[in-house]
N, C-alpha and C positions, 0 to 999 in steps of 0.2 A: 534512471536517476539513482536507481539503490542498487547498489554493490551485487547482490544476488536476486536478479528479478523472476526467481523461481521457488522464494522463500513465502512461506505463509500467513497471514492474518497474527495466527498462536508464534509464530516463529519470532514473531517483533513484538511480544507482550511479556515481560518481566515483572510485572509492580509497576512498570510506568513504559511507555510507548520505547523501544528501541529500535531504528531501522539503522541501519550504515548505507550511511548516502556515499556515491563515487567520488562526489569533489564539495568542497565546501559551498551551502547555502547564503546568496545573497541576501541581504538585511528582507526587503521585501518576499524573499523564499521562506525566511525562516521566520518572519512574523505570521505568515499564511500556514506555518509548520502548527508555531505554537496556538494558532486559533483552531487549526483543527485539532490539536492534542486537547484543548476545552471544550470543543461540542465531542469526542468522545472519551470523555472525564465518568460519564454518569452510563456509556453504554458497557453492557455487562457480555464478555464471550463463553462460551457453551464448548467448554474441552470436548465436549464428545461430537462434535459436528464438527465435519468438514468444510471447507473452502469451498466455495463454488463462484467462477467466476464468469460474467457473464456483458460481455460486450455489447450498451445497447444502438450500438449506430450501424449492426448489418441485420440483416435480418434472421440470420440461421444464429445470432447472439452467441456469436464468435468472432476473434479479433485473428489475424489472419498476417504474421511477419512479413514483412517484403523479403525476396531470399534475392541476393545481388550472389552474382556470377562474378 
């Protein structure tokens, strides 16, 4: 759904959330946008840490692309 889905947490933090989404958010997208832009209103990010992401519905907590032929 966002334009570069290999951009990071720090990548989309300006002074206020930035992502670029591929196509414009439906009303229901973008009200679920701005509710979570409020629950992380108050969380603070740590420039010196990295990104870690971690997939929890395999078990090796890794998300695994479909690769089409």
């Amino acid at each position: 759904m966002v334009r570069d889905p290999e951009c990071y947490v720090y990548d989309c933090w300006v002074e206020d959330w930035y992502i670029d989404f591929r196509r414009p958010l439906s009303v229901p997208e973008f009200e679920r946008w701005k509710a979570l832009q409020d629950e992380l209103a108050n969380v603070v990010l740590d420039s010196d840490s990295h990104d870690v992401v971690i997939w929890a519905l395999e078990k090796e907590k890794a998300f695994h692309y479909p690769i089409s032929i």
